[in-house]
C-alpha positions as CSV (number, residue, x, y, z in Angstrom):
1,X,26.5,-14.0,27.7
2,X,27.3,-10.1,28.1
3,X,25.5,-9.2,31.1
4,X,25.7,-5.5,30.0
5,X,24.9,-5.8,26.4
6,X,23.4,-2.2,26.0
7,X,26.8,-0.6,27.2
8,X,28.8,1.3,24.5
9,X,25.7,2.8,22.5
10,X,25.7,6.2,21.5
11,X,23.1,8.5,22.0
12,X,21.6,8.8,18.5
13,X,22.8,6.0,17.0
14,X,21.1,4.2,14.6
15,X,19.4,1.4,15.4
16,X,18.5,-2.0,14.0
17,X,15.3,-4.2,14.6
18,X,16.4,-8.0,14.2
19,X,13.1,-10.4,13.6
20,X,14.1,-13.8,13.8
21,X,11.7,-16.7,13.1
22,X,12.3,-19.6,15.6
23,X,11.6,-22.8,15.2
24,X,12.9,-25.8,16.6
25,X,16.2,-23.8,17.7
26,X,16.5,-23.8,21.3
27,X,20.0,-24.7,21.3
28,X,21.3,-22.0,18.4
29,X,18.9,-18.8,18.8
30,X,20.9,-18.0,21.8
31,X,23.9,-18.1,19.5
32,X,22.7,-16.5,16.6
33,X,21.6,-13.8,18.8
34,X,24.7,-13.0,20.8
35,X,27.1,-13.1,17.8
36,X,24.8,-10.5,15.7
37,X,24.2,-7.9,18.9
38,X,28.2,-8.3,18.4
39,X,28.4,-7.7,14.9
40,X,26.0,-4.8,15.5
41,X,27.9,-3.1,18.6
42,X,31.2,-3.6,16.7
43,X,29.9,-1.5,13.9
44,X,28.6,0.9,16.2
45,X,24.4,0.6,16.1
46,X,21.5,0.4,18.4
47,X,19.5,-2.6,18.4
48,X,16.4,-4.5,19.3
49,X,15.9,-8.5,18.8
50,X,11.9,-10.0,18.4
51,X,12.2,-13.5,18.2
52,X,9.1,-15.0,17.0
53,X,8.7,-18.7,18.2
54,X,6.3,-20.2,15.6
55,X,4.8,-22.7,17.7
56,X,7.5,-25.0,18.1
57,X,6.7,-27.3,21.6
58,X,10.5,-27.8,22.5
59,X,12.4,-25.5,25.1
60,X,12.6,-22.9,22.4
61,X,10.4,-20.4,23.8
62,X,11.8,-20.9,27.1
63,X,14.8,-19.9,25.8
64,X,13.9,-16.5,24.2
65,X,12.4,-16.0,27.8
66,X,15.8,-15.8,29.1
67,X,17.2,-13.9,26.4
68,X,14.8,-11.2,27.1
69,X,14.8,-11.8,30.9
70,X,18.9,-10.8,30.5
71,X,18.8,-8.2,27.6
72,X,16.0,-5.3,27.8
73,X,16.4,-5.2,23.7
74,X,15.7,-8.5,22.9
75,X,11.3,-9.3,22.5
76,X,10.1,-12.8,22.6
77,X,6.8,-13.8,20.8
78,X,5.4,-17.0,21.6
79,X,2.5,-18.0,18.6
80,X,0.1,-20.8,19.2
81,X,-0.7,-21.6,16.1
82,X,1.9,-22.3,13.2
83,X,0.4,-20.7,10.1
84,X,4.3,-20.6,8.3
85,X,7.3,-18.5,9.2
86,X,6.5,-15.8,7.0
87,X,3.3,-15.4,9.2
88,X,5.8,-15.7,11.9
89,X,7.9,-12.5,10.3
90,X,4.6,-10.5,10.3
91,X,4.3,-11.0,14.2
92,X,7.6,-10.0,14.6
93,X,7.5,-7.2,12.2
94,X,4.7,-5.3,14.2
95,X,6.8,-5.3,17.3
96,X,10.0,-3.7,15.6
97,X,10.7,0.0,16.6
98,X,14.1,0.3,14.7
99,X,15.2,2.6,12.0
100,X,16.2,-0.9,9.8
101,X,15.0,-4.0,10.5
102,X,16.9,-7.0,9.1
103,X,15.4,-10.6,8.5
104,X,17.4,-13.7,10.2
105,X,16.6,-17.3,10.4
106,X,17.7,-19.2,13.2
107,X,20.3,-21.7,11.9
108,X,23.5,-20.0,11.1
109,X,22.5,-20.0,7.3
110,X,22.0,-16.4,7.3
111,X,25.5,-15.3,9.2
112,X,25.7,-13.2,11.6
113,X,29.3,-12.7,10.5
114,X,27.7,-11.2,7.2
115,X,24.9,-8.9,9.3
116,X,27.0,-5.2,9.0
117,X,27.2,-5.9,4.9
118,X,24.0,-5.1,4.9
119,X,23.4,-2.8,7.5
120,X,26.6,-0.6,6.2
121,X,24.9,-0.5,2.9
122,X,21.4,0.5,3.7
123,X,22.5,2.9,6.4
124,X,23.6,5.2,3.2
125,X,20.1,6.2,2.8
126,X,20.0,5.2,-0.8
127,X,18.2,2.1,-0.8
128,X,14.8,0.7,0.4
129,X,15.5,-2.7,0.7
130,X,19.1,-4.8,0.5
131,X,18.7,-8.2,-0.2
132,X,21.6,-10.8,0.7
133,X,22.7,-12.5,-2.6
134,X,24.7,-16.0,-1.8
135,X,28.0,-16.4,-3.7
136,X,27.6,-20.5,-3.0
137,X,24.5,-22.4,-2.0
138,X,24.5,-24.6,1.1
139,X,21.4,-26.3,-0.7
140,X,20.1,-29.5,-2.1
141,X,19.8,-29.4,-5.5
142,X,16.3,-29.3,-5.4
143,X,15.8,-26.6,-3.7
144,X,18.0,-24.0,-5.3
145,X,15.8,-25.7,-8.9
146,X,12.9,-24.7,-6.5
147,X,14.3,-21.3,-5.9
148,X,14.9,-20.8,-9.2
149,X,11.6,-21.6,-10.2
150,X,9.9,-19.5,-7.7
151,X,12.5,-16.3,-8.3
152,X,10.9,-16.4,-12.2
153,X,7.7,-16.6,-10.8
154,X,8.4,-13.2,-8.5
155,X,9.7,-11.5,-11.5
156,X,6.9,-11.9,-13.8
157,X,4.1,-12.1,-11.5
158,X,5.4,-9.5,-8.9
159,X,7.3,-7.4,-11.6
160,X,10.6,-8.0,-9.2
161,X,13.5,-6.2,-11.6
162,X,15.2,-8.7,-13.2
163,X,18.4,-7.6,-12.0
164,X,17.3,-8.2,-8.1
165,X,18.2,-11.0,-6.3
166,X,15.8,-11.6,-3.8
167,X,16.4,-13.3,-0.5
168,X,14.8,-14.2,2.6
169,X,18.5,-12.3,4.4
170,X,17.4,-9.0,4.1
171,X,16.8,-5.2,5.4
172,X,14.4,-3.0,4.5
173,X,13.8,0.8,5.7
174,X,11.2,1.8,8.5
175,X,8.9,3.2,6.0
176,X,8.7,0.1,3.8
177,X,8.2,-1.7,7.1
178,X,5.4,0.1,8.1
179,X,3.8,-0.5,4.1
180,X,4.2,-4.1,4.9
181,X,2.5,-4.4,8.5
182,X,-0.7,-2.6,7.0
183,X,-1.4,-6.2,5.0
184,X,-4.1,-8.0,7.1
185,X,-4.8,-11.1,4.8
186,X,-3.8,-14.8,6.1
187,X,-2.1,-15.6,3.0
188,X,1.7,-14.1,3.7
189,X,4.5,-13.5,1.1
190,X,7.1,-10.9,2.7
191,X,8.9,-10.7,-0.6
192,X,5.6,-10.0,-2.3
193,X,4.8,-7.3,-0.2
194,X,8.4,-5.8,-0.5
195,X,8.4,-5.3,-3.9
196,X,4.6,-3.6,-4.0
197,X,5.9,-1.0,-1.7
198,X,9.2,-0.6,-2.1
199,X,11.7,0.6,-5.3
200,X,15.2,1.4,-4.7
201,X,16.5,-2.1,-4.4
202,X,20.5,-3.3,-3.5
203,X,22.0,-6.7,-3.4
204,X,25.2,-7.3,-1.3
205,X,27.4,-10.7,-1.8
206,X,27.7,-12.6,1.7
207,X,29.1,-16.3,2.4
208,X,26.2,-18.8,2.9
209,X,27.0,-21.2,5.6
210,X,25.8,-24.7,6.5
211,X,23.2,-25.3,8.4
212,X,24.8,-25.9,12.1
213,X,21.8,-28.3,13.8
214,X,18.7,-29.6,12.5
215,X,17.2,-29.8,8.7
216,X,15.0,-27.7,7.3
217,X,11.0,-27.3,8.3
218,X,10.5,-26.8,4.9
219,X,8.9,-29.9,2.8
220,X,7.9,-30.0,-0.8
221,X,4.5,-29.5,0.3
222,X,5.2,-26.3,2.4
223,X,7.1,-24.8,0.1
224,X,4.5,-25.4,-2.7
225,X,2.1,-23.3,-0.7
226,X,4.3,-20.9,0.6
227,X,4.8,-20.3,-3.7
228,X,1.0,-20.2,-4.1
229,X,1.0,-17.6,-2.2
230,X,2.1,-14.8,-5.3
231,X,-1.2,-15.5,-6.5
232,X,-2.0,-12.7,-3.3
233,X,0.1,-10.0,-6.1
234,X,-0.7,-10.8,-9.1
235,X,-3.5,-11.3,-11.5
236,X,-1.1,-12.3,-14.5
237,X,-2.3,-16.1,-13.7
238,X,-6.4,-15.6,-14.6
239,X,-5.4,-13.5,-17.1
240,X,-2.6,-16.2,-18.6
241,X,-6.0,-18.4,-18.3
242,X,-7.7,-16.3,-20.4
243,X,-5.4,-16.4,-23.2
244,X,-4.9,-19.6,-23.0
245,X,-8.7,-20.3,-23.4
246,X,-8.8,-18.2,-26.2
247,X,-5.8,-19.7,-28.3
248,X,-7.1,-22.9,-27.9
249,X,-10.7,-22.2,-28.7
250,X,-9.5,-20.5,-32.1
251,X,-6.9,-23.3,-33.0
252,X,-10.1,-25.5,-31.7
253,X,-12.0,-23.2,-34.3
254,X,-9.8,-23.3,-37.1
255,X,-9.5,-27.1,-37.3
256,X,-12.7,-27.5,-37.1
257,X,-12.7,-25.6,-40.3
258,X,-10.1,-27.9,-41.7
259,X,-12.2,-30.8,-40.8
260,X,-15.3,-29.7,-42.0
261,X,-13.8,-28.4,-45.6
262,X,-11.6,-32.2,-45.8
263,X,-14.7,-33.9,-45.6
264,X,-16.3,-31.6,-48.4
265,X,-13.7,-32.3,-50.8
266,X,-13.1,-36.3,-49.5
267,X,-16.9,-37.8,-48.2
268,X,-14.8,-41.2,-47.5
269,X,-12.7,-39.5,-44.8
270,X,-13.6,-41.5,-41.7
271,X,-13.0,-39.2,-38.5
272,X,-10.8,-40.2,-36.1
273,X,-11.9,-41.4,-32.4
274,X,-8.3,-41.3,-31.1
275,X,-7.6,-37.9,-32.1
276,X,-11.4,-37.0,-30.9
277,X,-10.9,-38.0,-27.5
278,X,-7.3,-36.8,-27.0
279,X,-8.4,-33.4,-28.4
280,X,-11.4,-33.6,-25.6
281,X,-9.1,-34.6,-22.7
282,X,-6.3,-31.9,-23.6
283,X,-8.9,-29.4,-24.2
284,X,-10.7,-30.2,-20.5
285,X,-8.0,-30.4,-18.6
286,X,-7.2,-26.9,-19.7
287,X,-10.6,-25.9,-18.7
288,X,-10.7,-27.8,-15.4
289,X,-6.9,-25.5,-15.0
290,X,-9.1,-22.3,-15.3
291,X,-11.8,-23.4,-13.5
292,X,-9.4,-24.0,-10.4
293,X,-7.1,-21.1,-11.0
294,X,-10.3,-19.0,-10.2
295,X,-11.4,-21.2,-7.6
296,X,-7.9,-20.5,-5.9
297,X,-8.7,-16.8,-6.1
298,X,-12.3,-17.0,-4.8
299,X,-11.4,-19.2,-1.8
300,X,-8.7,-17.2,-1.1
301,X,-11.2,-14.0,-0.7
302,X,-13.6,-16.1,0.9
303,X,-11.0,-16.8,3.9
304,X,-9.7,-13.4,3.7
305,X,-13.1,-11.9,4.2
306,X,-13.9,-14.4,7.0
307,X,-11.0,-13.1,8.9
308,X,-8.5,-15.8,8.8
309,X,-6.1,-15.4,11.2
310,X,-2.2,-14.0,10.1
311,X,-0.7,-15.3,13.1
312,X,-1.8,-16.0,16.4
313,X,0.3,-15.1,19.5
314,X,-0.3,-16.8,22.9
315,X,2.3,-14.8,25.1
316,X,4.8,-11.7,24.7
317,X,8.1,-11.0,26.6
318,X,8.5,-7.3,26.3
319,X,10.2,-5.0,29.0
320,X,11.1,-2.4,26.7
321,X,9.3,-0.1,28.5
322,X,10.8,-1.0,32.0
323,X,13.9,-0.4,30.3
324,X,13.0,3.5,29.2
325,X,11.8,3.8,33.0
């Protein structure tokens, strides 16, 4: 490891805040670390690290300890809860000081041969927010249909621009940054909060890589309530609920209309039990659907008033300020 990393920095110089989610990764965050300060020195920027361990019980912490014990610029954030790594980016975001701060994860997906594209391109001043967009997946299918899924579910709930690719490899602008941190609920979508603040959006094409160690934390169950979480933007679902209710009490209506006028015209008609009780179970599902739909909402202010924890952080390694003295 350089044991002079802050060597070579101009005075001036713009500098990068690097949040990086940890978990499970004590033997790569000390390798995605020193090859992106690289990258970032090479292209002539300041920089800062917070690496967020989200509660992982391995040697992980331990090792951000002596990443910050050796580099001045790098924080460590131990949580002691794990309430999700987006959670985990909002401890890390309210520690960042830099001009830009760029989202990493900790498993070589998100290269940090592929950093200064986007650094380069927001450093122009013209964007808010540039979002790595992947030439190739290094994905199962699954979760790129996943992906998929939830990107439509940003862009009509969130009102994302259809043109934006949205990833989880990004940097956004000190100002968005500061939008973001000023969201206090428990129930965290970065992306989500993005795209209410900011609106000058870029994509830049970078290599995805495999995964170097591990698999993913991310089950179908996690990532089904990580998507739940859009519900937090957007109140297209209750009122898609309300439509719905609507069309189908007028089609409900109307044929029973039809029914009534058959059985005018033909008093032998005998009424059909089948079609009765399928009509009854279609129709109470999609009043059960509503039902919980607003349920979602009301528990999800119920917890939000009750003060729900975001994240919870058990120690910080910060010498910053030693390094000013």
């Amino acid at each position: 490891m350089n044991q002079n990393p802050v060597q070579g920095i101009q005075d001036g110089a713009i500098k990068i805040s690097v949040v990086i989610p940890c978990y499970y990764s004590e033997k790569m965050i000390a390798k995605v670390v020193t090859l992106t300060r690289e990258e970032l020195l090479r292209g002539g920027y300041d920089y800062e690290f917070v690496l967020v361990n989200d509660a992982s019980t391995d040697g992980t912490f331990d090792e951000i300890r002596k990443l910050a014990e050796a580099d001045p610029k790098i924080v460590g954030v131990n949580c002691g809860k794990n309430l999700g790594q987006h959670s985990a980016i909002m401890a890390g975001l309210n520690r960042t000081s830099g001009d830009y701060i760029m989202l990493m994860d900790d498993d070589m997906q998100t290269h940090p041969s592929q950093c200064l594209l986007l650094v380069d391109k927001i450093a122009t001043g013209e964007y808010d927010v540039v979002f790595a967009k992947w030439k190739e997946h290094k994905e199962a299918l699954w979760r790129r249909l996943g992906s998929s899924f939830a990107d439509w579910s940003m862009r009509v709930m969130v009102k994302r621009p259809k043109w934006v690719y949205s990833s989880n490899f990004l940097i956004m602008s000190r100002h968005i940054r500061d939008e973001v941190i000023k969201y206090q609920g428990p129930y965290v979508y970065v992306q989500g909060l993005i795209f209410r603040s900011a609106s000058r959006f870029a994509n830049v094409d970078v290599e995805h890589f495999d995964r170097e160690q591990g698999t993913s934390g991310y089950t179908m169950k996690t990532l089904i309530r990580l998507w739940s979480t859009i519900l937090n933007f957007s109140m297209m679902p209750l009122r898609a609920a309300t439509i719905l209710g609507f069309v189908f009490g007028a089609v409900g209506f109307i044929l029973g209309i039809v029914v009534v006028v058959a059985k005018m015209l033909d008093p032998t008609m005998v009424a059909g039990w089948p079609s009765l009780m399928a009509a009854l179970m279609f129709f109470s599902g999609i009043l059960l659907f509503s039902v919980g739909l607003v349920g979602e909402y009301l528990g999800r202010v119920f917890m939000t008033v009750n003060h729900s924890p975001q994240f919870v952080v058990r120690e910080v390694v910060d010498n910053r300020d030693e390094m000013a003295r």
